[in-house]
C-alpha positions as CSV (number, residue, x, y, z in Angstrom):
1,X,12.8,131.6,69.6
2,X,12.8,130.9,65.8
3,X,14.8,127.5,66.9
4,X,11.7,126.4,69.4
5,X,9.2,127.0,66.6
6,X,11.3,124.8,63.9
7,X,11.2,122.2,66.5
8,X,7.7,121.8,66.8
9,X,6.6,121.8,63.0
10,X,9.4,119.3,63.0
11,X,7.8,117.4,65.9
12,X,4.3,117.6,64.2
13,X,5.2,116.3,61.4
14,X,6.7,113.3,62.6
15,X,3.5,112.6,64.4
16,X,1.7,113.1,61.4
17,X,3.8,110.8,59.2
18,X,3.6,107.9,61.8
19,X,-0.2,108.4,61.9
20,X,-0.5,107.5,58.3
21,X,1.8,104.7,58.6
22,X,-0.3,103.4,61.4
23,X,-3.3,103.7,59.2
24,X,-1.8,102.3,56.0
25,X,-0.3,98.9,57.5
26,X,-3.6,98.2,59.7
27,X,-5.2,98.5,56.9
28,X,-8.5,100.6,58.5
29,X,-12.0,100.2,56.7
30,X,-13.2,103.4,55.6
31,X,-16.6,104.4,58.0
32,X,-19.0,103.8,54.7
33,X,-17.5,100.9,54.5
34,X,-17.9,99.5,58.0
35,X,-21.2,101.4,57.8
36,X,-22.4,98.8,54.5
37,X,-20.6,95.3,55.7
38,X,-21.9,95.6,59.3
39,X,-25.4,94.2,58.4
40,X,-24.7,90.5,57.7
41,X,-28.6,89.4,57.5
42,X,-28.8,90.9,53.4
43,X,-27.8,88.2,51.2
44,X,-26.3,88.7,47.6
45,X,-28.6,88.0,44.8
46,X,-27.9,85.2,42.3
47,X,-26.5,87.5,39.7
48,X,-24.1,89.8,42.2
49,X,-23.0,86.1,43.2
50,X,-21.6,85.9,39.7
51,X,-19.4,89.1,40.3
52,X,-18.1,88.4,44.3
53,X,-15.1,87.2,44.7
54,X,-14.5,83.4,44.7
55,X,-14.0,83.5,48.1
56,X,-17.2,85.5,49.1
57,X,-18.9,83.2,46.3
58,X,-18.3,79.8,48.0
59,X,-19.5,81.5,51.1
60,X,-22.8,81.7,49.6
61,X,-23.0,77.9,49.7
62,X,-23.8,78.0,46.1
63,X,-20.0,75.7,45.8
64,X,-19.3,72.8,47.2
65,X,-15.8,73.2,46.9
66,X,-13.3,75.6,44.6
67,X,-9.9,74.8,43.7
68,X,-6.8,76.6,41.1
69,X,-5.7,73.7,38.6
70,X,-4.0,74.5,36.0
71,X,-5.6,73.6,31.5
72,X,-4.2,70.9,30.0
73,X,-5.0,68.9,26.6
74,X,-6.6,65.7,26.8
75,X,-4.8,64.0,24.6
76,X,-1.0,65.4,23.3
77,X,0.1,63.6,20.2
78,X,4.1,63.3,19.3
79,X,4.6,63.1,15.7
80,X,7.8,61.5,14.8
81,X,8.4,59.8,11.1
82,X,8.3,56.0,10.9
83,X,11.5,55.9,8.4
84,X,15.0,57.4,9.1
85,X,16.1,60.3,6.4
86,X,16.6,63.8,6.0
87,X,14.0,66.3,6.2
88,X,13.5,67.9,2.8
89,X,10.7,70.0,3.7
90,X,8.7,70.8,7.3
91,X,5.5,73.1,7.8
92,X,4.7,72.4,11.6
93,X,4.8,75.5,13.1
94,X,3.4,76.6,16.2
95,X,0.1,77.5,16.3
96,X,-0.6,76.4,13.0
97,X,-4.8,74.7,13.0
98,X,-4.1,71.5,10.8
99,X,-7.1,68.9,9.4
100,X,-6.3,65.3,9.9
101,X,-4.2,63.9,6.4
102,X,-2.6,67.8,6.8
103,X,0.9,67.0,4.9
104,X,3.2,68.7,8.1
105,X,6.9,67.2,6.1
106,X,8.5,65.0,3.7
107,X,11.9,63.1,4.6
108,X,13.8,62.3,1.2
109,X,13.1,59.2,-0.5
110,X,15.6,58.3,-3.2
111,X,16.9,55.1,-1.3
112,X,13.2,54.1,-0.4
113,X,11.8,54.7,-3.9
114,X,14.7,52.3,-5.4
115,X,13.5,50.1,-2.8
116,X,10.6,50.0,-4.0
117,X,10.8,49.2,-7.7
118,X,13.3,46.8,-7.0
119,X,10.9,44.9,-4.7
120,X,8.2,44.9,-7.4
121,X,10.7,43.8,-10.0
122,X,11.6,40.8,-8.0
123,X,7.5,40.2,-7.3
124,X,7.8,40.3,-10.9
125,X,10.3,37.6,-11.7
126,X,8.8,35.2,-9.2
127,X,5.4,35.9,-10.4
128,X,6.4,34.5,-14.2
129,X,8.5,31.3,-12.1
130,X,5.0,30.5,-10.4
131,X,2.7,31.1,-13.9
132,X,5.6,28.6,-16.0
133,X,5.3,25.8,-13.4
134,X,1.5,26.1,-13.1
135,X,1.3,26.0,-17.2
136,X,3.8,22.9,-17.3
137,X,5.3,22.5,-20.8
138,X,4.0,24.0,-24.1
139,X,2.6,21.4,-26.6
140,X,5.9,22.5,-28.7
141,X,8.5,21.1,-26.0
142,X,6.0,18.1,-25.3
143,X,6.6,17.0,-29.2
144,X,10.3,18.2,-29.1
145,X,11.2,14.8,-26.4
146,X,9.0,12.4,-28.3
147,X,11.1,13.2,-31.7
148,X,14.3,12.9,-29.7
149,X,13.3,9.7,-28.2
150,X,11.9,8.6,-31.9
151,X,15.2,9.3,-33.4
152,X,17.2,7.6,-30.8
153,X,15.1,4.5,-31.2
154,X,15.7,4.5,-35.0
155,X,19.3,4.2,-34.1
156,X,19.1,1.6,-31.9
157,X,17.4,-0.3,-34.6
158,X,20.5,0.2,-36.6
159,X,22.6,-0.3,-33.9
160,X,21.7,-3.7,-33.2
161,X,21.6,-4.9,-36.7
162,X,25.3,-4.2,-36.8
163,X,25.9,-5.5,-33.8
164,X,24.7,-8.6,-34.7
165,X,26.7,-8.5,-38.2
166,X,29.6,-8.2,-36.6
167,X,28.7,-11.2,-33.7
168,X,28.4,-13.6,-36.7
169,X,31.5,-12.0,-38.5
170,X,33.5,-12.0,-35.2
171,X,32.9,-16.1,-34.7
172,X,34.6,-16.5,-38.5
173,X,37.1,-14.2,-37.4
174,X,36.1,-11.6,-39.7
175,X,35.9,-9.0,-37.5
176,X,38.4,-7.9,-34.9
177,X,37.9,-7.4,-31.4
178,X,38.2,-3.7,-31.3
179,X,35.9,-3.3,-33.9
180,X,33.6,-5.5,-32.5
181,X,33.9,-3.6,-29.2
182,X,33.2,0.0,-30.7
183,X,30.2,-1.2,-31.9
184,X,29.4,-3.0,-28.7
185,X,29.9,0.5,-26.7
186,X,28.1,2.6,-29.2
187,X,25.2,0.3,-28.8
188,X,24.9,0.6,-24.5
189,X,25.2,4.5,-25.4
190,X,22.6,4.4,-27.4
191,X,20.2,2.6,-24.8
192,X,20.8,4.1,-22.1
193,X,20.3,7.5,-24.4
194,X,16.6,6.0,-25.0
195,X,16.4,5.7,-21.2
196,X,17.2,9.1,-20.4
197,X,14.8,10.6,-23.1
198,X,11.7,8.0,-22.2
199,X,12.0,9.8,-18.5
200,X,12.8,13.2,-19.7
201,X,9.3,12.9,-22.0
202,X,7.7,11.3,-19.3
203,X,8.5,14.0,-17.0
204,X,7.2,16.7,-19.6
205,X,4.5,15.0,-20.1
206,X,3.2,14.5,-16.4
207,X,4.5,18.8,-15.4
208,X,6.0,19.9,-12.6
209,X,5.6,18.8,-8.9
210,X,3.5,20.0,-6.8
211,X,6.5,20.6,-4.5
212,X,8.1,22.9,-7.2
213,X,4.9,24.8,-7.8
214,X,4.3,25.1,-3.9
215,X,7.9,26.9,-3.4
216,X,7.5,29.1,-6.1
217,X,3.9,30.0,-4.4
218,X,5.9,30.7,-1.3
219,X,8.5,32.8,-3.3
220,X,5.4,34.8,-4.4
221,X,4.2,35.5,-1.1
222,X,7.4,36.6,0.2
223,X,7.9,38.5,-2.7
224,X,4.4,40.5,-2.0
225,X,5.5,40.9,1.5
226,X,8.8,42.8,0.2
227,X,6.7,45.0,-1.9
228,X,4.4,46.2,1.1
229,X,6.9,46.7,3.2
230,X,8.8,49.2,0.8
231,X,5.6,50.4,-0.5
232,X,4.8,50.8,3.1
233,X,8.0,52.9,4.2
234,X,8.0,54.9,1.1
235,X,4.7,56.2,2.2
236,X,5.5,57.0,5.7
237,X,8.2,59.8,4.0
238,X,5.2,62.0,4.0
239,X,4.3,62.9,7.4
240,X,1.1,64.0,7.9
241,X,-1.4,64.5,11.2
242,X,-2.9,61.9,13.0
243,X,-5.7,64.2,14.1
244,X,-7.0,67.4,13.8
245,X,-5.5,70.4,16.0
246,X,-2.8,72.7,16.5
247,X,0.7,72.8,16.7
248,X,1.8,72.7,20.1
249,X,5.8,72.8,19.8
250,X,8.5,72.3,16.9
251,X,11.2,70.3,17.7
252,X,12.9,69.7,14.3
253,X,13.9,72.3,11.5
254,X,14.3,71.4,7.8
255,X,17.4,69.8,6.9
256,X,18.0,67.9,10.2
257,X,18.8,63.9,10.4
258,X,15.3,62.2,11.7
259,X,15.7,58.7,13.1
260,X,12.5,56.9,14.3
261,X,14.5,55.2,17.2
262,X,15.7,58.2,18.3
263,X,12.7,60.0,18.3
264,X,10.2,57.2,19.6
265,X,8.6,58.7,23.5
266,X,11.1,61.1,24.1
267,X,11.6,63.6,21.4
268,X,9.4,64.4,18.2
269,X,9.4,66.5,15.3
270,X,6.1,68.3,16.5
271,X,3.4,67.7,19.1
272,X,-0.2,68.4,18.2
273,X,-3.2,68.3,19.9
274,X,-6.8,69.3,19.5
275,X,-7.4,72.6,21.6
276,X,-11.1,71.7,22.1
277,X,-10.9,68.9,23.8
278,X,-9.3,70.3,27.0
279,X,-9.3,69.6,31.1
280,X,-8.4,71.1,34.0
281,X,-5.9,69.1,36.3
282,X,-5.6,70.4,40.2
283,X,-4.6,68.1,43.4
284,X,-7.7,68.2,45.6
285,X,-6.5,67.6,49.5
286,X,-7.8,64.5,51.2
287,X,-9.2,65.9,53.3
288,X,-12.0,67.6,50.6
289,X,-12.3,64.9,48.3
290,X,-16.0,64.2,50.0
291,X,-16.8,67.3,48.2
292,X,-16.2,66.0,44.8
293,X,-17.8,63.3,42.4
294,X,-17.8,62.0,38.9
295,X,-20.0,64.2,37.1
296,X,-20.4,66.7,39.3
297,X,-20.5,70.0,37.3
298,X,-18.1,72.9,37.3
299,X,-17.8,76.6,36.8
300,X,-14.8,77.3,35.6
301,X,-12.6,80.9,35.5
302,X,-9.1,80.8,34.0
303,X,-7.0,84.1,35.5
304,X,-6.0,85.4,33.1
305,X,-10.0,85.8,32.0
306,X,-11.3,86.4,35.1
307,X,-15.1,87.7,33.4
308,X,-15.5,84.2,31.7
309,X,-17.1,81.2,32.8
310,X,-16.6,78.1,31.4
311,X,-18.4,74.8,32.3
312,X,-16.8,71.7,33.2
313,X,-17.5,68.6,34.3
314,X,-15.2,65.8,36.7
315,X,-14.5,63.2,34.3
316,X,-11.7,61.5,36.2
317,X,-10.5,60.7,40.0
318,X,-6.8,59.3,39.2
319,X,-7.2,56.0,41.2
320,X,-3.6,56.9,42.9
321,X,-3.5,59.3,45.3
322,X,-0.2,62.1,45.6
323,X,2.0,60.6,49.0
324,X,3.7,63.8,49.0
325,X,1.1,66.3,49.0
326,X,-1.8,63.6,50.2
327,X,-3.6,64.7,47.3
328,X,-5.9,63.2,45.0
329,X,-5.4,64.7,40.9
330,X,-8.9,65.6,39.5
331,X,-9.8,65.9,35.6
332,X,-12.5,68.5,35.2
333,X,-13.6,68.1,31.5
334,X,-14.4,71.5,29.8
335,X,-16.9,72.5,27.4
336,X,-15.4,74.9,24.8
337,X,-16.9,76.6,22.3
338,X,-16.0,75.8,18.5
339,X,-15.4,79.6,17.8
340,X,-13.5,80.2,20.9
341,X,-11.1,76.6,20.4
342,X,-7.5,78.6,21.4
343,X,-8.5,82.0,21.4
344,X,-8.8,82.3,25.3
345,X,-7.8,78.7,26.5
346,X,-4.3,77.4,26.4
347,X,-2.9,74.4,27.7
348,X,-0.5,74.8,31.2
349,X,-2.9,78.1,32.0
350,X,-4.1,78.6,35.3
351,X,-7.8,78.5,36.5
352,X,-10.4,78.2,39.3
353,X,-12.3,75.4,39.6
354,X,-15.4,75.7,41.1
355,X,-17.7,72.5,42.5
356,X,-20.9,73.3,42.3
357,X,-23.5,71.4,45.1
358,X,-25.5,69.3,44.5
359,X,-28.7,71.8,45.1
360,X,-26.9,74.6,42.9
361,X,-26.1,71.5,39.8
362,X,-30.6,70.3,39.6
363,X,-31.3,74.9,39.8
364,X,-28.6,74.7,37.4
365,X,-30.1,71.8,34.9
366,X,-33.4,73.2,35.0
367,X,-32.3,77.1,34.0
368,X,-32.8,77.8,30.5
């Protein structure tokens, strides 16, 4: 007997236990709910629209269309140096708010500071080249050739009045022949002497070509050149931000080798980009892109803040559509405030993107 009556509570509670199951997976409306949902004339007001789920929401026909994208930056920035070195110093870490002109590192500059002065030293010596051409001879070296070439005429005077001594002595054998041919060849040196010293003053006295002057112009400018360009990498060891924003990613520590080759598209010392200026990216289907325009507003509800709206604004239709997914990608622009710029909104977030109608956007404009 006590065997039969173990059976049956065993028996009824089985039954009960599969009862429950049955209830749990089917998932069974309570009767107050059933009791509420089952008059579908009552419409939600405007403001219990806010709170309904987006699905419920875009029933309302308040949306034309809703969508999950995903936040992204509008424009990422990859700073990388312009100059190969060594890193002496870095302050680019993540999250750090920097102004533009914000010194983020310095690479060392030994070798590009030498550069420099050396560059300006030569600017230097070709600067004094150019200035002694374009001055031409000082009065000093101008009187210095006419003396010489006085001098030498004086002792061609002399010159020739013993050369014609000796001519006279020579016919009444007086003289010999090699005397008379010493004073023969000292006599052509002398001449020619005179030649060389009438050019030389003429040349002083007429300055340099323009030729001469033009080259050493040219040597100027190339020198100037020389002098920007290492006045121009020594500068570029500081690097500094391009914009204003915050530190995205560190991809360098202090100490490492930096090489502007290396670095240039694929690979930075830091990214930075300005977390107010944000979009939402998502792949609209086809098959909805009739829903959505340029400058159609947006509501916008990232998950992870479900309570806060944001508003947004299509600025872009990519003109390529996704083969793959036969998708279009849509840029919703987003409105942040400046004392909320990445408190709540981070780039590569999650959010839902709702298209508002066309009736919904003119109630919209005209609300206070």
């Amino acid at each position: 007997m006590n065997r039969l009556a173990w059976l049956l509570c065993f028996a009824l509670a089985t039954l009960s236990a599969w009862l429950s199951y049955q209830r749990y997976t089917l998932k069974l409306p309570a009767p107050e709910l059933i009791q509420a949902t089952s008059d579908t004339s009552a419409k939600p007001t405007e403001s219990e629209s806010k709170d309904l789920p987006t699905d419920m929401a875009a029933a309302t026909g308040k949306f034309a269309y809703e969508s999950n994208g995903y936040i992204t930056v509008a424009h990422q920035i990859l700073i990388s140096p312009q100059v190969s070195g060594r890193l002496v110093t870095l302050d680019a870490d993540e999250g750090r708010r920097v102004r533009k002109g914000d010194l983020l590192g310095e690479i060392e500059d030994t070798e590009y500071q030498a550069e420099f002065l050396r560059a300006k030293s030569t600017l230097e010596v070709a600067k004094s080249r150019l200035l002694e051409l374009e001055r031409g001879f000082r009065p000093e070296e101008v009187e210095q050739a006419k003396t010489e070439l006085q001098e030498v005429e004086a002792q061609l005077v002399q010159l020739q009045a013993e050369w014609n001594r000796s001519y006279e002595l020579r016919k009444s054998n007086l003289v010999s022949e090699e005397s008379f041919e010493l004073i023969d060849s000292r006599l052509q040196a002398t001449q020619r002497r005179r030649e060389r010293l009438t050019l030389a003053a003429k040349l002083i006295a007429d300055g340099p070509r323009e030729e001469r002057i033009a080259a050493a112009r040219g040597e100027v400018g190339q020198a100037e050149a020389d002098v920007a360009k290492a006045a121009w990498r020594l500068s570029n060891c500081k690097i500094v931000a391009p914009i204003s924003g915050t530190i995205l990613k560190r991809n360098a520590e202090q100490g490492n080798l930096v090489n502007p080759v290396a670095l240039n598209g694929s690979y930075s010392v830091c990214d930075i980009a300005d977390l107010a200026d944000l979009e939402v990216s998502l792949d609209v289907p086809e098959r909805d892109i009739s829903k959505v325009h340029l400058g159609q507003r947006c509501k916008v509800r990232p998950d992870a803040f479900k309570s806060r709206v944001y508003e947004g604004v299509v600025s872009r239709l990519m003109p390529i559509a996704n083969r793959a997914k036969s998708s279009i990608t849509v840029r919703v622009k987003l409105t942040v405030p400046s004392e909320e710029e990445g408190v709540y909104l981070k780039p590569e977030m999650s959010a839902l993107v709702s298209f508002l109608n066309d009736a919904e956007q003119t109630a919209d404009a005209r609300r206070p």
